[in-house]
Every structure is written in C-alpha cells, then in structure tokens.
C-alpha positions as CSV (number, residue, x, y, z in Angstrom):
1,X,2.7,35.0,76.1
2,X,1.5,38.7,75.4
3,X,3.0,39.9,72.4
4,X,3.3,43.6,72.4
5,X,3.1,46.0,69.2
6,X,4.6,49.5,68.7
7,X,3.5,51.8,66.2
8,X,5.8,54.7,65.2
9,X,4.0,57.9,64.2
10,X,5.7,59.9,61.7
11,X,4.4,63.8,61.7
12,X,7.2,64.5,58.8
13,X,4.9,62.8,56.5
14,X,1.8,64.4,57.9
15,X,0.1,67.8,56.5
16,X,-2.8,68.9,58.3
17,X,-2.5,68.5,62.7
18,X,-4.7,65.8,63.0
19,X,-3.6,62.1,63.4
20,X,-4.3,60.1,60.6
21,X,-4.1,56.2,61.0
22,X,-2.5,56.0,57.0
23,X,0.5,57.5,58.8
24,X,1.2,55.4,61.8
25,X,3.7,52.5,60.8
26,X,5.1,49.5,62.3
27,X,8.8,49.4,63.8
28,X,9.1,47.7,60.9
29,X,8.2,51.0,58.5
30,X,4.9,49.2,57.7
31,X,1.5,51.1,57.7
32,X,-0.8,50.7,60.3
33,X,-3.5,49.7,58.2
34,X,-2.0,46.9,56.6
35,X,-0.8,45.9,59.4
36,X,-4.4,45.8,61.2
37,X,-6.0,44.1,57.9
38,X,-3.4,41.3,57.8
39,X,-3.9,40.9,61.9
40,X,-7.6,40.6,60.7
41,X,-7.1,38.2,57.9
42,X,-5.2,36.1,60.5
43,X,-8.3,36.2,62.7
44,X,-10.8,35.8,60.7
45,X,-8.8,32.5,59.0
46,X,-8.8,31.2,62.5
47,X,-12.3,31.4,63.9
48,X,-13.1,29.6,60.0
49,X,-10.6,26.8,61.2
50,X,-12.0,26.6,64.7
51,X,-15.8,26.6,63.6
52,X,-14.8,24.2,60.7
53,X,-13.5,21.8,63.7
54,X,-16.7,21.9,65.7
55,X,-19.0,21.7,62.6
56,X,-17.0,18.1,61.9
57,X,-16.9,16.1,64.8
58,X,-15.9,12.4,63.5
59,X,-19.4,9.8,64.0
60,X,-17.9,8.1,66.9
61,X,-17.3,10.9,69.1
62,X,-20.7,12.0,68.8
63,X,-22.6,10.4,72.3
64,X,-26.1,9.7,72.8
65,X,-26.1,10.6,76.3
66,X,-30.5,10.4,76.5
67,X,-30.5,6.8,76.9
C-alpha cells in the first residue's frame, strides 16, 4: 500500500519570499526536516537489517552447487 504524505507550508512564519524547507511541517505541525531525517534513520536501520541477513546465511543453507 502507498502511503501518502502532506506537508503544510506555513508563510506566517516565513520572512523573506523564498521557500525554506525549516518551514514546511507535517499535518501533524512537525518540521519537514525532522520528519525527512527520521524517514532516513528508518531507512538506513533497514538496508543494515537486510544486509546483516544476507551477510549470515546459517551453514546448511549454503550449496555447493560445482559438484
């Protein structure tokens, strides 16, 4: 399932006309850049995990297949 995120942009805090990401915040009145650091926390965890997984492959599911 495709999980859809909406960022609120909020000019009232904003000073100069140009969009700056320290402003954009979750529906949830989070900043966008925590939000995108915890996303990449999350990500980098997992492709540890996965990569941890392949590395250890138990003895007997390792096939000689030459012979």
């Amino acid at each position: 399932m495709m999980r859809l995120n909406f960022f609120v942009y909020r000019p009232d805090r904003m000073q100069s006309k140009v969009i700056n990401p320290d402003l954009c915040y979750t529906i949830n009145d989070r900043p966008l850049t925590e939000f995108q650091r915890d996303e990449q926390t999350v990500y980098d965890y997992k492709v540890k995990m996965i990569k941890q997984k392949i590395e250890d492959i138990p003895e007997q599911k390792v096939f000689d297949f030459w012979r």
